[in-house]
C-alpha positions as CSV (number, residue, x, y, z in Angstrom):
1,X,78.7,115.3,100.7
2,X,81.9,112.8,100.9
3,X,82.3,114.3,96.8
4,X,81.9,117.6,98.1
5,X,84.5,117.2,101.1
6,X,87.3,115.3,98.0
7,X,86.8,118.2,96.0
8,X,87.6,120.9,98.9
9,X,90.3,118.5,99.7
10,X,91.7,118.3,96.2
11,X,91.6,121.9,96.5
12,X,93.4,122.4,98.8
13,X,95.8,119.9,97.9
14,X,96.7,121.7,94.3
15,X,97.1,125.0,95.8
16,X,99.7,123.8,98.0
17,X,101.8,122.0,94.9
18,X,101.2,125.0,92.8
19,X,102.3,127.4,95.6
20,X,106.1,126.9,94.9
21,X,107.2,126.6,91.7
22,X,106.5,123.4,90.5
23,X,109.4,123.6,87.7
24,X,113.1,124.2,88.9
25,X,115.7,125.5,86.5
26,X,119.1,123.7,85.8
27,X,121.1,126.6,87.6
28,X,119.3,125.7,90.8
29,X,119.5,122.5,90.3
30,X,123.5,122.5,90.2
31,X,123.1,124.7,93.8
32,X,121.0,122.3,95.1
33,X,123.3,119.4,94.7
34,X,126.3,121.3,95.3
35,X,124.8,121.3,98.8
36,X,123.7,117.9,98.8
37,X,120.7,115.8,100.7
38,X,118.6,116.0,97.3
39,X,117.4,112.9,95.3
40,X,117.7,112.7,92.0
41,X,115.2,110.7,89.4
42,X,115.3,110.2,86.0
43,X,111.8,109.1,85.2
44,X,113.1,107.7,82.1
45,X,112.9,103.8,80.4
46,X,116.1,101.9,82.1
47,X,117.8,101.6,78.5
48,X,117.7,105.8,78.0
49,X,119.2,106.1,81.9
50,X,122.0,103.9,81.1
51,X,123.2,105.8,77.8
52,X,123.4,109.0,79.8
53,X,121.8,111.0,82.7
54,X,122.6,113.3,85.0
55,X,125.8,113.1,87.8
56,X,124.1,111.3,90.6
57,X,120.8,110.0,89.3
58,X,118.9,106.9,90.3
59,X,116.6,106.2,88.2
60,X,112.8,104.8,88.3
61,X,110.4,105.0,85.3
62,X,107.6,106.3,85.9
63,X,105.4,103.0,84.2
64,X,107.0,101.0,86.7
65,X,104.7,103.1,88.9
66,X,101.3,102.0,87.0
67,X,98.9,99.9,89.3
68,X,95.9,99.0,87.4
69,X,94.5,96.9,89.8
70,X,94.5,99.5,92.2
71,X,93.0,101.8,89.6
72,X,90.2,99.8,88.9
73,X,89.5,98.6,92.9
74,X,90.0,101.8,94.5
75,X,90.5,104.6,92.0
76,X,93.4,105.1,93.2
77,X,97.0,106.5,91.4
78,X,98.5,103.2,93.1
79,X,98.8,101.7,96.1
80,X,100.8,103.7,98.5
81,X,102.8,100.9,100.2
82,X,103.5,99.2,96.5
83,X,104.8,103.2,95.9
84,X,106.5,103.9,99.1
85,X,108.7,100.6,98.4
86,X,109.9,101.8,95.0
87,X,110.7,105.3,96.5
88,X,112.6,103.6,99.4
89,X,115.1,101.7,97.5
90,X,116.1,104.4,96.1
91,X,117.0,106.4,99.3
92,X,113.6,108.7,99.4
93,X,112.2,109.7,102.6
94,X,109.4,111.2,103.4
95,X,111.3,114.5,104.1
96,X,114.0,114.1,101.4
97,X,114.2,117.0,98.6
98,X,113.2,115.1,95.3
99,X,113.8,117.0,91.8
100,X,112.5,114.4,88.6
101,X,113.6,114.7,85.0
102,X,113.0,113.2,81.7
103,X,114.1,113.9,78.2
104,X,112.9,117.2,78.6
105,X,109.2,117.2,77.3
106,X,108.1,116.7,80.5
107,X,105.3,113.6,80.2
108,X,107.7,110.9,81.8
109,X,108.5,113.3,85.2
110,X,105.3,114.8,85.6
111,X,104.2,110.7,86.3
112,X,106.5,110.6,89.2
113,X,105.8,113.7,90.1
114,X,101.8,113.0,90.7
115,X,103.3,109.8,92.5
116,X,105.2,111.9,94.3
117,X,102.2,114.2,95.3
118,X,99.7,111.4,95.6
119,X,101.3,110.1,98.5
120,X,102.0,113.3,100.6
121,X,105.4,114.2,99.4
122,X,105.8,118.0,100.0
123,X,108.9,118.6,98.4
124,X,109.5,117.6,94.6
125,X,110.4,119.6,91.6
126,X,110.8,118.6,88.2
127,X,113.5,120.2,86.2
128,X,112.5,122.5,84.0
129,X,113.7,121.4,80.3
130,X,115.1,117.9,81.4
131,X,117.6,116.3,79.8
132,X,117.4,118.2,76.4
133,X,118.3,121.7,78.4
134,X,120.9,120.4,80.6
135,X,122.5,118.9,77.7
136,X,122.0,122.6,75.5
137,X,123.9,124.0,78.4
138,X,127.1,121.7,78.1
139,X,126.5,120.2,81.8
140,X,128.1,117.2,82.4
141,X,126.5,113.7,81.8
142,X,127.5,110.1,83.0
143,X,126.7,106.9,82.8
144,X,127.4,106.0,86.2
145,X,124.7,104.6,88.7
146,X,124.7,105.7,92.5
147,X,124.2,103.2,94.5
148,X,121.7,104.6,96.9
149,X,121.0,104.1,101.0
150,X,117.7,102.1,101.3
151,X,115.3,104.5,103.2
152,X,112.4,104.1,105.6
153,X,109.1,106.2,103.8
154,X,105.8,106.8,105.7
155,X,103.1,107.6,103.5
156,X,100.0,109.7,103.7
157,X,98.0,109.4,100.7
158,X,95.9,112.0,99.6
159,X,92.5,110.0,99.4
160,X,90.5,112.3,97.6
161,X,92.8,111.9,94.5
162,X,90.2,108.6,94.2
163,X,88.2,108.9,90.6
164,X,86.9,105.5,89.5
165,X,84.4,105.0,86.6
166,X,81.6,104.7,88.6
167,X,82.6,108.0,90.2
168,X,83.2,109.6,86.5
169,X,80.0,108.4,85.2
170,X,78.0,110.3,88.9
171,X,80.0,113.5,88.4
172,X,80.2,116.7,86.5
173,X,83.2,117.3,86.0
174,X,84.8,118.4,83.1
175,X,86.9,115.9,80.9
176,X,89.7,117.0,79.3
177,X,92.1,113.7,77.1
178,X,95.5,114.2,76.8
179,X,96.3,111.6,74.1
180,X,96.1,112.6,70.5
181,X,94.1,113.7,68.3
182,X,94.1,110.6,66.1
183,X,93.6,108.5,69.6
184,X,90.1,110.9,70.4
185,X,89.2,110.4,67.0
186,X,89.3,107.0,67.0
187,X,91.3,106.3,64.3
188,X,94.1,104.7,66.7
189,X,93.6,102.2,70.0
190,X,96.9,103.4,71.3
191,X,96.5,99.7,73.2
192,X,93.7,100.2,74.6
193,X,90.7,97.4,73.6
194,X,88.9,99.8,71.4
195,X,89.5,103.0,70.0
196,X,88.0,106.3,71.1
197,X,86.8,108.9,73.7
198,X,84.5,108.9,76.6
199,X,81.5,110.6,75.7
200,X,81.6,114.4,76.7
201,X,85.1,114.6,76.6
202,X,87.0,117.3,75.6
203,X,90.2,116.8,73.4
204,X,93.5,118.7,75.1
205,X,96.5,117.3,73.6
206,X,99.2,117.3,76.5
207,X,101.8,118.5,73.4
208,X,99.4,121.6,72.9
209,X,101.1,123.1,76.7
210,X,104.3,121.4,75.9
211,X,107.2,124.0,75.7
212,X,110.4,123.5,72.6
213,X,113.0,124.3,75.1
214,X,111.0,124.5,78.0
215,X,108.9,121.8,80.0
216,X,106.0,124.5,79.8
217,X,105.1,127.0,76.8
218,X,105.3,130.3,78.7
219,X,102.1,131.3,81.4
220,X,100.3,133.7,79.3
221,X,100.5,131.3,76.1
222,X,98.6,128.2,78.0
223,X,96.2,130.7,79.3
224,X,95.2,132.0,76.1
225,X,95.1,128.2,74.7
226,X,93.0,127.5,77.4
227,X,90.5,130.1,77.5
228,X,90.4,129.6,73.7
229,X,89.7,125.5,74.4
230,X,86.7,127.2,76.4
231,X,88.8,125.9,79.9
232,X,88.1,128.4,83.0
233,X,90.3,128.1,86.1
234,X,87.3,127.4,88.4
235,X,85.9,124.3,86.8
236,X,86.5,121.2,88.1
237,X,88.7,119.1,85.8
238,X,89.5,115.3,85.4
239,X,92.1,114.7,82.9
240,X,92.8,111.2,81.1
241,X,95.5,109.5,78.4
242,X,95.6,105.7,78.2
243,X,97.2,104.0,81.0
244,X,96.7,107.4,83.1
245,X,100.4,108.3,84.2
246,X,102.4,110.8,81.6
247,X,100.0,112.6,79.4
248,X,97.0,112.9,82.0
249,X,99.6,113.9,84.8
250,X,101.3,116.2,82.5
251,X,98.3,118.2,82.2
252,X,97.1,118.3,85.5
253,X,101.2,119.7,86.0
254,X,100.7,122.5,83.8
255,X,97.1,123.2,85.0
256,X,98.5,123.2,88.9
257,X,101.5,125.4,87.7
258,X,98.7,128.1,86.6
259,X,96.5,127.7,89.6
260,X,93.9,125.9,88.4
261,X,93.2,124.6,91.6
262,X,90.1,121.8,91.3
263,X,92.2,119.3,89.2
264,X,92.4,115.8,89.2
265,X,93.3,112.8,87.2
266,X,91.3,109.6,86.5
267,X,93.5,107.1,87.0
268,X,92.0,104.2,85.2
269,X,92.1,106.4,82.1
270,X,90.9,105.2,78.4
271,X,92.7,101.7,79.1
272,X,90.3,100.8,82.0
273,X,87.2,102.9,80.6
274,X,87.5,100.9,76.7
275,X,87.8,97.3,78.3
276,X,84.3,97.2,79.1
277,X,82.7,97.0,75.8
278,X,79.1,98.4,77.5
279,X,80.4,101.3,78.7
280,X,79.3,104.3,75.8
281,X,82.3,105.6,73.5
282,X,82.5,108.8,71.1
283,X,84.3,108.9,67.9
């Protein structure tokens, strides 16, 4: 019953972040700072924010977001207070407009963006395109940091966002891995203890949904990869990449963004299922 109840939760949860657009384009995003209040992040490594990024930015990587103790302990994306206080410093609120970027592929934002979700934020957008678009365009760059107004954030996670192993190893869901086709293979560990897939798994390369231009290839096109990858709208989904933040949230972005609905990410990922060396793996 309590599985039953996460799942209509979850449910509920993903219709609501796929009910407004989940992308927003680089035209809106120069109205929406134009009338100001927004925060800015560029989910990118510190050493990429500091060569450029957009006017205004703060920055916070997503990986400095990865909690694998919490992973393995709770099955949760991270613990919420450990999150707030990262969001904080940089000025975000509970009720403060949020739009995330990275290079443009999209894998980086769509991390901060689950965060971001995870932990009750209604309002967060990831640009559509990134970096790679807003340059293409001729927008203005800088490498100038804000220096942001600390903020007070009160959290409400979304609890049935839990998956831990034993929880993956009980259910039915479907698995779908992110990571390559040479890491579900086998022939690379990607840094994980062993190389591999969980058995039953599915191989979805994030890339497969990933747009040239675009943060998304266009609706119908990941519909039709989908339904060819034998991947219905009403099945319940767990997605996984290696440390469970960019690839595995980058899929369950796209998915949400075509209202697949009963979507969810195990956090632990390949990292905490391969350092066990009795648990089963597929090659």
């Amino acid at each position: 019953m309590r599985w039953l109840i996460g799942l209509l939760l979850s449910a509920w949860a993903l219709a609501g972040v796929a009910g407004e657009s989940i992308l927003i384009s680089t035209a809106e995003l120069t109205a929406r700072l134009d009338q100001g209040g927004l925060v800015l992040i560029d989910a990118e490594a510190p050493e990429l924010y500091r060569r450029a990024h957009l006017p205004g930015a703060v920055n916070l990587h997503y990986l400095d977001l990865e909690d694998a103790e919490e992973n393995a302990k709770s099955g949760l994306p991270i613990t919420p207070r450990l999150a707030a206080s990262k969001l904080e410093a940089l000025g975000v609120a509970r009720d403060t407009p949020v739009v995330v970027y990275d290079e443009g592929n999209g894998r980086a934002a769509s991390g901060v963006w689950y965060i971001l979700s995870f932990i009750g934020h209604a309002d967060v957008r990831v640009l559509d395109g990134g970096f790679r678009q807003w340059l293409a365009e001729g927008r203005a760059v800088t490498q100038e940091a804000p220096m942001p107004v600390k903020a007070t954030y009160a959290v409400q996670p979304r609890q049935d966002w839990a998956v831990t192993t034993d929880d993956l190893l009980r259910g039915q869901a479907l698995l779908l891995d992110a990571r390559s086709i040479g890491e579900y293979s086998g022939k690379e560990a990607g840094g994980a203890r062993q190389a591999g897939h969980i058995p039953g798994a599915k191989s979805l390369p994030w890339s497969l949904l990933a747009g040239e231009r675009a943060t998304f290839k266009p609706a119908d096109e990941m519909r039709r990869l989908l339904a060819e990858a034998g991947i219905p709208p009403d099945r319940e989904i767990l997605t996984y990449c290696n440390p469970g933040l960019g690839r595995s949230t980058f899929l369950l972005m796209a998915l949400a963004s075509l209202g697949y609905d009963r979507v969810r990410v195990y956090p632990g990922s390949w990292i905490e299922w391969a350092a066990d060396p009795s648990r089963p793996i597929a090659r």
